[in-house]
VEXTOR-71511 format. One record per residue (C-alpha): residue number from 1; x, y, z; residue in three letters. Coordinates in nm, 4 decimals. Example, Ala and Ser with C-alpha at 12.3 -4.5 7.8 and 13.67 -1.06 7.14 Angstrom:
2
site n = 1; u = 1.2300; v = -0.4500; w = 0.7800; res = ALA
site n = 2; u = 1.3670; v = -0.1060; w = 0.7140; res = SER
! end
This chain:
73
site n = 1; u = -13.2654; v = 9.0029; w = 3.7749; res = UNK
site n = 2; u = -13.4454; v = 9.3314; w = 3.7154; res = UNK
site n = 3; u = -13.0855; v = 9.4858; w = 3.6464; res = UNK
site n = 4; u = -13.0737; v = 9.2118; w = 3.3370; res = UNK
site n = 5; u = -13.3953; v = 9.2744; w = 3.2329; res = UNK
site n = 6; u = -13.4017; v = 9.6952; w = 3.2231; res = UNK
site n = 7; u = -13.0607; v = 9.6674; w = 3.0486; res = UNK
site n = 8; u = -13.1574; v = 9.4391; w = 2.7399; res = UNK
site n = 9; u = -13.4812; v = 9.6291; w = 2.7136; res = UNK
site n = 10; u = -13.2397; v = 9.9542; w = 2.6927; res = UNK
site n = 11; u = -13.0301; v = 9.7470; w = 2.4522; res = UNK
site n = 12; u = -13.3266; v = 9.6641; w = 2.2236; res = UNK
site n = 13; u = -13.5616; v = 9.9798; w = 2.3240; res = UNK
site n = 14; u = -13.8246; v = 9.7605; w = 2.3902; res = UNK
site n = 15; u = -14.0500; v = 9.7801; w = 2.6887; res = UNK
site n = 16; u = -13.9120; v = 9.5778; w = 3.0068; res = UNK
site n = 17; u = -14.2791; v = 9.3762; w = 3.0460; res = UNK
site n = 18; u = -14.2018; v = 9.2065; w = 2.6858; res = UNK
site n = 19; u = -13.8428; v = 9.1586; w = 2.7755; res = UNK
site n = 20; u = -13.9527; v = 8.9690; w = 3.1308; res = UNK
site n = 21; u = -14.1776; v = 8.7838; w = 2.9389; res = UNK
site n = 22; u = -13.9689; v = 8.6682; w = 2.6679; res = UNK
site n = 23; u = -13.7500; v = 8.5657; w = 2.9409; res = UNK
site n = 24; u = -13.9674; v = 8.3654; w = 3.1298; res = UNK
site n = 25; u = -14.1100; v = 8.1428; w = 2.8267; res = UNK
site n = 26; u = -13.7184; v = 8.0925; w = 2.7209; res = UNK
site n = 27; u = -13.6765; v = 7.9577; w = 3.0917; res = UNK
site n = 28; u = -14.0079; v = 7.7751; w = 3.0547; res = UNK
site n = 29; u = -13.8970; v = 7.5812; w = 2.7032; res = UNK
site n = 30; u = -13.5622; v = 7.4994; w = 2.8352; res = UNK
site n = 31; u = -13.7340; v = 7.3529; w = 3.1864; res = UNK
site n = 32; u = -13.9739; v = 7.1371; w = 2.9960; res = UNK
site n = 33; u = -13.6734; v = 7.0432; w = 2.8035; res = UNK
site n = 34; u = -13.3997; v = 6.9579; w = 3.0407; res = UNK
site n = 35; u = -13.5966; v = 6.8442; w = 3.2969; res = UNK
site n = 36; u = -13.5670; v = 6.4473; w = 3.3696; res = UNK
site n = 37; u = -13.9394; v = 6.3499; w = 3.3966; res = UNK
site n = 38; u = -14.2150; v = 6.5108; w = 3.1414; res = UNK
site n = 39; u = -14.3852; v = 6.8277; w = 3.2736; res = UNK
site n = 40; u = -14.7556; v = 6.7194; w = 3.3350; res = UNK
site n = 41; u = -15.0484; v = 6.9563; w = 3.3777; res = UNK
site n = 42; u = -15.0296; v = 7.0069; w = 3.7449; res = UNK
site n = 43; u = -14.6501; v = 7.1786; w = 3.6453; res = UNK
site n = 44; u = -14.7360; v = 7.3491; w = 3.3362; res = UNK
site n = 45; u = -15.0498; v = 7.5392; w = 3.5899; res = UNK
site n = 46; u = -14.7956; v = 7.6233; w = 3.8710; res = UNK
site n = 47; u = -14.5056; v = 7.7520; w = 3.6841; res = UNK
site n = 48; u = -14.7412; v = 7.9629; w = 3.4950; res = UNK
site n = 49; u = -14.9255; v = 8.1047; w = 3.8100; res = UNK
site n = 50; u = -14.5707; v = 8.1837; w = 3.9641; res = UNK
site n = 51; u = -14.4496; v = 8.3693; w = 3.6454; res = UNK
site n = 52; u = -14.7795; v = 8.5868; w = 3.6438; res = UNK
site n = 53; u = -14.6942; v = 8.6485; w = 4.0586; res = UNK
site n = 54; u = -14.3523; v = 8.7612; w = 3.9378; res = UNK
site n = 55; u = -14.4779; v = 8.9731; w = 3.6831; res = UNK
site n = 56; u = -14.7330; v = 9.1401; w = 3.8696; res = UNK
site n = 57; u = -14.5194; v = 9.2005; w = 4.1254; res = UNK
site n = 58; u = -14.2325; v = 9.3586; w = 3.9413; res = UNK
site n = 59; u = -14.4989; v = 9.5993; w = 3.7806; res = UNK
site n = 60; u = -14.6216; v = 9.7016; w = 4.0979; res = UNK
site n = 61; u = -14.2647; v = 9.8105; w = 4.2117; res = UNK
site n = 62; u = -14.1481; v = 9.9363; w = 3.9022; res = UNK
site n = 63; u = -14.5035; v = 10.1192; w = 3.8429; res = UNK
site n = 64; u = -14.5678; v = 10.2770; w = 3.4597; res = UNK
site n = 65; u = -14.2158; v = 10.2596; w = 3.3411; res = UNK
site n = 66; u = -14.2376; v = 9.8920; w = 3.3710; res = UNK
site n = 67; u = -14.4545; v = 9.9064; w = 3.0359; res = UNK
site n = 68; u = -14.3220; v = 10.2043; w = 2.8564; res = UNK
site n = 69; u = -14.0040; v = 10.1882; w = 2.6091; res = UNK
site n = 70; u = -13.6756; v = 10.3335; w = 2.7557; res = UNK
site n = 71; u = -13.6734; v = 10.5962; w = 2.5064; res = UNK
site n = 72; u = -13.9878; v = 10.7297; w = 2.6760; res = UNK
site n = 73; u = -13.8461; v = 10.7142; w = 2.9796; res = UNK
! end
């Protein structure tokens, strides 16, 4: 996944963060969407907790250039 997400923020020389991001509310639209039953409160809490765990974790590997633009790179 980070492979996708450093090349379309090379693409579109935007930082990787906003990229992940953009990526994760696309997933989260088209889950509350497609899924069978409505997505309640108690879903809406967890899938945003684990998206801020992913994120936080791919900065911490990735370190600084995780928030700079690839031209800066």
């Amino acid at each position: 996944m980070g492979e996708i997400i450093f090349s379309i923020s090379a693409k579109f020389n935007i930082p990787p963060f906003i990229t992940q991001a953009i990526l994760l509310v696309i997933v989260f639209i088209a889950y509350a969407i497609l899924s069978p039953g409505k997505m309640g409160a108690v879903g809406l809490i967890i899938f945003g907790i684990v998206s801020l765990i992913v994120m936080i974790i791919t900065a911490i590997m990735h370190g600084k250039r995780y928030f700079k633009k690839p031209s800066d790179w």
